[in-house]
C-alpha positions, 0 to 999 in steps of 0.5 A, a space after each residue: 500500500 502507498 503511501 498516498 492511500 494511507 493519508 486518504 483516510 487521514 483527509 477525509 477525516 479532517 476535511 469531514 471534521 472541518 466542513 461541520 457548520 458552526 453554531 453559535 452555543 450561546 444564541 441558542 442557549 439564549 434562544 432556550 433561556 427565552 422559550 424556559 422563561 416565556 413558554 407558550 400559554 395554553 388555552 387550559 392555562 389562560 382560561 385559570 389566569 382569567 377566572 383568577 383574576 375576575 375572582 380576586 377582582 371581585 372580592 378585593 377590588 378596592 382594598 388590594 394595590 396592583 402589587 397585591 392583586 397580581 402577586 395573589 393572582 400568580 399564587 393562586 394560578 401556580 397552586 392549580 398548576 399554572 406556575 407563572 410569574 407575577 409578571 407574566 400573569 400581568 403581561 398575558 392578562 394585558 394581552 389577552 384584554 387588548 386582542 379582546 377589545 378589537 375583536 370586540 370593536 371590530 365586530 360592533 363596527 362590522 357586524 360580523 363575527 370574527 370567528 367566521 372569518 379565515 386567517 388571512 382575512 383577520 391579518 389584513 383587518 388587524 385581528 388576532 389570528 387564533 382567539 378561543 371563542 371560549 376564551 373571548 366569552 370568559 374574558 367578556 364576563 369579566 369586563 361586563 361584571 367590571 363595568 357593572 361594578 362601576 356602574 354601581 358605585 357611581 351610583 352609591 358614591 355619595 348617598 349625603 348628596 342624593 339625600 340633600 337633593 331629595 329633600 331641597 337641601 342646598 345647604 346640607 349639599 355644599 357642607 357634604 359634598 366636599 367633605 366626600 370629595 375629600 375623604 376619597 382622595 385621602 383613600 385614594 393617595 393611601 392606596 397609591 402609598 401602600 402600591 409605592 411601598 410595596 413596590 419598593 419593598 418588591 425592588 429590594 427584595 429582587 422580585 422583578 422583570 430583571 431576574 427573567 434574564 438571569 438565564 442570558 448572562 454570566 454572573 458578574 453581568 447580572 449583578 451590575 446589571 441588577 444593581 443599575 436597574 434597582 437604583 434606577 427603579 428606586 429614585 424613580 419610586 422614592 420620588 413619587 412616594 415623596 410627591 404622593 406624601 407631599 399631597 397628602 400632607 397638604 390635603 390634611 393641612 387644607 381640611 
């Protein structure tokens, strides 16, 4: 045997071995990471999420902030198996309410079901391209029992000024009316407070949307990266909690 045939083999090895396409290890560990952090919901899933929230929604619409309602919202749903986050319970909840709105819209203009209509058709009008009837019919009952509630308590907002305007009294009218006013502004800056607080408490405790990319970067990365965010995030917050505290303060000086 020459010596030519005994390096063939030898060639073609090396040449196999080269001609191998490259693949970037890190984009599709990032790519991986992404479908870990953000996988799919199913309708079963989504289905859960919505009856969570119109159930917490309407128990504790009023005494809850937006922190508190979303953090039991993500509890409740990763104890019936849904294991998603604060937010991404928030995130698909807005989503699912904004492709609700313009089906809704679109069929009030039209007058046509959008379930009648093929893919095609709904991309060039701006729909979404697949949204569960079932699903549409769930999300509708929570935005009726919402406007519903509403309604309500615009109706029963201040019982001292309907009484002052059965029985004639102006009088009674202007002495009520602003103490009313002025009660629930007090409410409404002491919720704003308890929000703030507890999103300051949610910052430093690391409860955000920065740790969804601890999977994307070294170690070294993600604590510089938390640290710029969480400084950033708390002037913001402190700021505004000083604003709010600041208009309390005259609010209770003007009473």
């Amino acid at each position: 045997m020459d010596l030519q045939t005994l390096l063939t083999p030898i060639k073609r090895k090396r040449i196999s071995s080269d001609s191998k396409p490259t693949t970037n290890k890190r984009s599709n560990r990032n790519r991986n990471s992404r479908s870990q952090i953000f996988p799919n919901w199913s309708l079963h899933e989504m289905l859960i999420l919505v009856n969570q929230v119109s159930s917490i929604e309407s128990d504790f619409m009023k005494s809850m902030s937006s922190y508190q309602k979303w953090n039991l919202v993500s509890s409740n749903c990763n104890s019936l198996g849904v294991v998603r986050s604060l937010n991404q319970c928030r995130r698909q909840w807005d989503l699912l309410l904004d492709e609700y709105q313009r089906i809704k819209d679109w069929e009030s203009q039209s007058g046509i079901s959008y379930w009648f209509l093929d893919n095609d058709s709904k991309l060039e009008l701006g729909l979404p391209k697949s949204f569960e009837k079932q699903l549409f019919l769930f999300v509708d009952d929570n935005v009726k029992a919402q406007e519903e509630q509403l309604l309500a308590d615009s109706g029963n907002s201040d019982p001292d000024f309907n009484v002052a305007k059965d029985t004639g009294s102006k009088k009674k009218r202007r002495c009520r009316g602003p103490q009313e006013s002025r009660n629930e502004e007090e409410q409404q800056m002491a919720i704003k407070l308890r929000e703030q607080a507890d999103r300051v408490h949610a910052i430093l405790k690391g409860d955000t949307e920065c740790n969804s990319y601890s999977d994307l970067k070294g170690p070294g990365e993600i604590k510089a990266e938390f640290r710029r965010w969480q400084g950033k995030e708390l002037i913001k917050v402190l700021g505004s909690l000083v604003g709010t505290i600041d208009k309390l303060s005259d609010l209770v000086q003007d009473g």
